[in-house]
N, C-alpha and C positions, 0 to 999 in steps of 0.2 A: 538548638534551633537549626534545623537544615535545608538549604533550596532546593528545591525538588526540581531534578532534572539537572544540576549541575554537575558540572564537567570536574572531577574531584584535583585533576591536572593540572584546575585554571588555575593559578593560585594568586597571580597578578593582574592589574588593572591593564588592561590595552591602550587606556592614553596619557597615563603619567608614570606607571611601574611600580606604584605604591601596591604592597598586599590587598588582597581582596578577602572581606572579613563580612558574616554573615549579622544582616539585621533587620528589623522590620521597615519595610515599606509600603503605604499604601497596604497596611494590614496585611501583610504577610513575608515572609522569611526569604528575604531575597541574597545572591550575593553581592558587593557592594564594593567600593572603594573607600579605603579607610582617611585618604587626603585629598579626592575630589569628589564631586556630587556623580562620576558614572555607575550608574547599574546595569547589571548582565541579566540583560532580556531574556529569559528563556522563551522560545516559541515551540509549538509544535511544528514535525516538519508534515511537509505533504505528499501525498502518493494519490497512485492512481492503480485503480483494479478495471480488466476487462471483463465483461459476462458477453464471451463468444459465443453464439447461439446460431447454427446451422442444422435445417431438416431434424428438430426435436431436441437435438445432442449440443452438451456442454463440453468447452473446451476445458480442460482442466492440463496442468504440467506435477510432474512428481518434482516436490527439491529437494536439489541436492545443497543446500545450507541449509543453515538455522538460521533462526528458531523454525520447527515445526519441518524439519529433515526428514524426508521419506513420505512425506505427508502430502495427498493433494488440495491443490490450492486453484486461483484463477491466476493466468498472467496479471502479473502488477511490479509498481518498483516506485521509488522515487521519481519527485520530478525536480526535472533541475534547473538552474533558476533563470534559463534563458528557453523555457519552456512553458508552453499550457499546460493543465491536463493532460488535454484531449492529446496533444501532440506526445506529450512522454507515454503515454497510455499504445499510442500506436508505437513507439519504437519498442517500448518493455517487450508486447508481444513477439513482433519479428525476432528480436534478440532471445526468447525464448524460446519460440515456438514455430518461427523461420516463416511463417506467415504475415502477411498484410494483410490490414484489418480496415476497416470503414465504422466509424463512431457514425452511431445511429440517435443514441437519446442518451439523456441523462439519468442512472438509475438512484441515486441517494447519492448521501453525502455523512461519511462516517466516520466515530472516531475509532481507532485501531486501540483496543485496550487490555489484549493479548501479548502484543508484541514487549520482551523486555528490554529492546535496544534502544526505543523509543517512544513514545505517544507521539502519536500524527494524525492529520485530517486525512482520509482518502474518499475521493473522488470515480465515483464508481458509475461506471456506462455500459448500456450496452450498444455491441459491437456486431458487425459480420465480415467473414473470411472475402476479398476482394482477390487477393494470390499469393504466391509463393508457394512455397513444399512444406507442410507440417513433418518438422524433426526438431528434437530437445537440443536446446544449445541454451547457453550462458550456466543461469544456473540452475538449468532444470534436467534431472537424471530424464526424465519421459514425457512426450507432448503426447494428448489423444482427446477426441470427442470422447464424452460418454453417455448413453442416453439418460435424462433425467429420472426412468424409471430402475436406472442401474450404475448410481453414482455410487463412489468408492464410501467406506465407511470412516476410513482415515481422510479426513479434511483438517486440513490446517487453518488457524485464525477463523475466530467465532463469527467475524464481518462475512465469511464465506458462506456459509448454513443461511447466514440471514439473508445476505442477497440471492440464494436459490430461490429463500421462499416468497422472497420480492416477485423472482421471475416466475414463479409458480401462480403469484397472488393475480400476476397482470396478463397469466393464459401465455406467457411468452414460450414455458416448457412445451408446448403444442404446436409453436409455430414452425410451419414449412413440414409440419407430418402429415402421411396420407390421410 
């Protein structure tokens, strides 16, 4: 019986030091403490993705990490826990793509089940460019618009395909074109 999602490192309790030994709770396979009642919560973590949408064209950054290295994706990243969203969602970008962004709407809310570092909720909006200079930085090899009728065929993360077709579904690939 194994906890899904546990940390194979953890091997002790965090408030008395005793081993942590796997067993059911609450129907299902948790890790535990073998001489207190603590259990190791697993949560998902959260993120947030942009869908930067200017005069037709989709922001898109090439990464340079893994998972999904070389691959185009939308800016996104963690948020961290002295953050909303919407607020990590605006730094992710700048930090990648050296622009600022204006969260406009809310586009879904998704769980990431590609990713093998983790399962997490993200949080996904759309967005438009307010300034800065579009150039790749953090960890993105390339920042660039590209127009929705000439998006790259390497995308990264399945969440990506599906929020195009969100933006497709709600006429947003259209907006701000002649």
């Amino acid at each position: 019986m194994a906890s899904p999602g546990h940390d194979p490192l953890e091997r002790f309790c965090a408030r008395c030091g005793a081993p942590l030994v796997d067993r059911l709770v609450e129907g299902r396979p948790r890790r535990a403490c073998s001489a207190c009642p603590h259990v190791v919560w697993i949560h998902p973590t959260v993120g947030a993705v942009a869908a930067v949408v200017a005069d037709g064209e989709l922001l898109l950054i090439r990464r340079r990490i893994e998972p999904f290295r070389g691959h185009w994706t939308m800016p996104a990243g963690y948020v961290e826990v002295d953050e909303t969203p919407a607020v990590a969602l605006a730094r992710e970008v700048r930090e990648e793509t050296g622009l600022l962004v204006e969260v406009e709407a809310l586009l879904d809310v998704v769980c990431n089940e590609d990713d093998p570092r983790r399962r997490g909720l993200v949080v996904a909006y759309l967005a438009r460019p307010v300034g800065g200079r579009l150039e790749a930085g953090d960890d993105a090899e390339e920042a660039r618009f590209f127009p929705f009728t000439a998006l790259p065929d390497a995308l990264g993360f399945a969440n990506n395909r599906r929020l195009i077709e969100e933006l497709r579904r709600r006429g947003l690939d259209r907006r701000g074109t002649p």
